[in-house]
BAZA-685228 format. One record per residue (C-alpha): residue number from 1; x negated, y, z; residue in three letters. Coordinates in nm, 3 decimals. Layout:
N
   seq        c1        c2        c3   type
   NUM         X         Y         Z    ALA
...
END
This chain:
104
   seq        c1        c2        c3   type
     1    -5.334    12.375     7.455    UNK
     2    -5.409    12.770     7.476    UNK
     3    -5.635    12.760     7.204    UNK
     4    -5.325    12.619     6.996    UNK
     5    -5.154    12.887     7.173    UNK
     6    -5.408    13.185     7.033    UNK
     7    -5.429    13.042     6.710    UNK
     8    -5.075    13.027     6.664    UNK
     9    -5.063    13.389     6.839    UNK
    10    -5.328    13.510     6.552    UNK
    11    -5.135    13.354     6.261    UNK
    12    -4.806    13.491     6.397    UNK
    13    -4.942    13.851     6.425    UNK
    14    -5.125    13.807     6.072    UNK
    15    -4.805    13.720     5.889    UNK
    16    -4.606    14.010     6.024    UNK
    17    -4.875    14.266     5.981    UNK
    18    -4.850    14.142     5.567    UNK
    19    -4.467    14.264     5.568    UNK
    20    -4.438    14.575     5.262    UNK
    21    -4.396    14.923     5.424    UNK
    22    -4.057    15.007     5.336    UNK
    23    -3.950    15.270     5.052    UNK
    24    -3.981    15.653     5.093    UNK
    25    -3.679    15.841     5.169    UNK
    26    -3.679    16.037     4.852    UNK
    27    -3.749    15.706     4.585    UNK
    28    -3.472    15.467     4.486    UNK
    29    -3.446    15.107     4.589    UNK
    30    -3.312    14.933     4.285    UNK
    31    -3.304    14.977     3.922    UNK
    32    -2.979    15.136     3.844    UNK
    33    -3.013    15.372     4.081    UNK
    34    -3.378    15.508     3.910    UNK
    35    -3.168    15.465     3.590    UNK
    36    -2.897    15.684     3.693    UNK
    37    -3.139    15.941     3.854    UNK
    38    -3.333    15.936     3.500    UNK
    39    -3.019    16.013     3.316    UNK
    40    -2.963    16.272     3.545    UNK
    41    -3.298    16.489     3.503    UNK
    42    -3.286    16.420     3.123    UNK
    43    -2.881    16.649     3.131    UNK
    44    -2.739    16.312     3.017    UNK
    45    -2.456    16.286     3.257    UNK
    46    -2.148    16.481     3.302    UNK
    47    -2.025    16.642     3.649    UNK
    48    -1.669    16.619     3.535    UNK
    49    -1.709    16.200     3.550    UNK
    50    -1.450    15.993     3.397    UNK
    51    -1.478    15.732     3.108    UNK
    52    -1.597    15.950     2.851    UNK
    53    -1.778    16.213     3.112    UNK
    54    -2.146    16.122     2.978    UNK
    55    -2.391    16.229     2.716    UNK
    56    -2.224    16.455     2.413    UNK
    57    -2.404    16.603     2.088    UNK
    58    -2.431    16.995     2.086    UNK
    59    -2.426    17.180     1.789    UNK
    60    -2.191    17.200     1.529    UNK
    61    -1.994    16.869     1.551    UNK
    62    -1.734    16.923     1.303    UNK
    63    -1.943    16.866     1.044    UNK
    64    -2.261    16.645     1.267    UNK
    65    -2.489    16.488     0.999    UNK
    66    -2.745    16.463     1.099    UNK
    67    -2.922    16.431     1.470    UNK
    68    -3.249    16.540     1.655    UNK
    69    -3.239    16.425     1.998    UNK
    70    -2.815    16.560     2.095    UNK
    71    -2.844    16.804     1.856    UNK
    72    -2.617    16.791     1.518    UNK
    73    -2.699    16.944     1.199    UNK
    74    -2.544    17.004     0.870    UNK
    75    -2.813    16.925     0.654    UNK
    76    -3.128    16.692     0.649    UNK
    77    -3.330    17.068     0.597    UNK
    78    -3.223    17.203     0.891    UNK
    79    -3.259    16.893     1.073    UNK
    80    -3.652    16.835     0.976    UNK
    81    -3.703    17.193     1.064    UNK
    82    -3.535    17.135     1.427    UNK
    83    -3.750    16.817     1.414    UNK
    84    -4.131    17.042     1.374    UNK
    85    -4.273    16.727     1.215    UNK
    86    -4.538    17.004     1.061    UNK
    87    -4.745    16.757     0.832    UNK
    88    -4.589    16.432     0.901    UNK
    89    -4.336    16.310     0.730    UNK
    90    -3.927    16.402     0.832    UNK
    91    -3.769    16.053     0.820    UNK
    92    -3.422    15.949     0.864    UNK
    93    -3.236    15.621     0.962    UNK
    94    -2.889    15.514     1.050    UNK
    95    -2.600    15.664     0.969    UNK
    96    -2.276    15.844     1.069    UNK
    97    -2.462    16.055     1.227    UNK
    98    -2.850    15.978     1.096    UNK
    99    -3.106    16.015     1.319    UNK
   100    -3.414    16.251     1.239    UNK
   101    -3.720    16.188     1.355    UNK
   102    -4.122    16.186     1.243    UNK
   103    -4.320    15.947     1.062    UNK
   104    -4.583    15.751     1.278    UNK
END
């Protein structure tokens, strides 16, 4: 019977000891918190909140075109230059605005 006792002892201790540490202080614990942090260090979120508090184009956007990354552009020129695809190819897809980007 104390043999079962030890075993039982050992097996006990040996599935505790296999528990995960738990998370750092500093890293999130579920996915749309990391999300929301992301959108945070990229400037995509707005301190003022609200519905319609999020990401916004800068630039002109009277007259937005044309897009590389948030920025708006008149014309496709200005928006390939913006775009430094140097050699490669400026290519654009979508519309209303169209979205600028290199050629893979």
């Amino acid at each position: 019977m104390s043999l079962r006792r030890i075993s039982l002892g050992l097996f006990a201790s040996l599935v505790l000891a296999c528990g995960s540490d738990p998370p750092k202080s500093g890293e999130p614990t579920t996915a749309r918190e990391k999300q929301r942090r992301e959108a945070a260090a990229a400037g995509e979120t707005s301190t003022t909140g609200g519905k319609w508090g999020g990401w916004r184009y800068t630039g002109d956007r009277d007259e937005c075109f044309f897009v590389v990354g948030r920025r708006c552009f008149k014309t496709e020129a200005a928006a390939c230059a913006a775009a430094r695809c140097g050699k490669v190819k400026c290519v654009t897809t979508g519309g209303g605005p169209a979205s600028v980007s290199c050629a893979r």
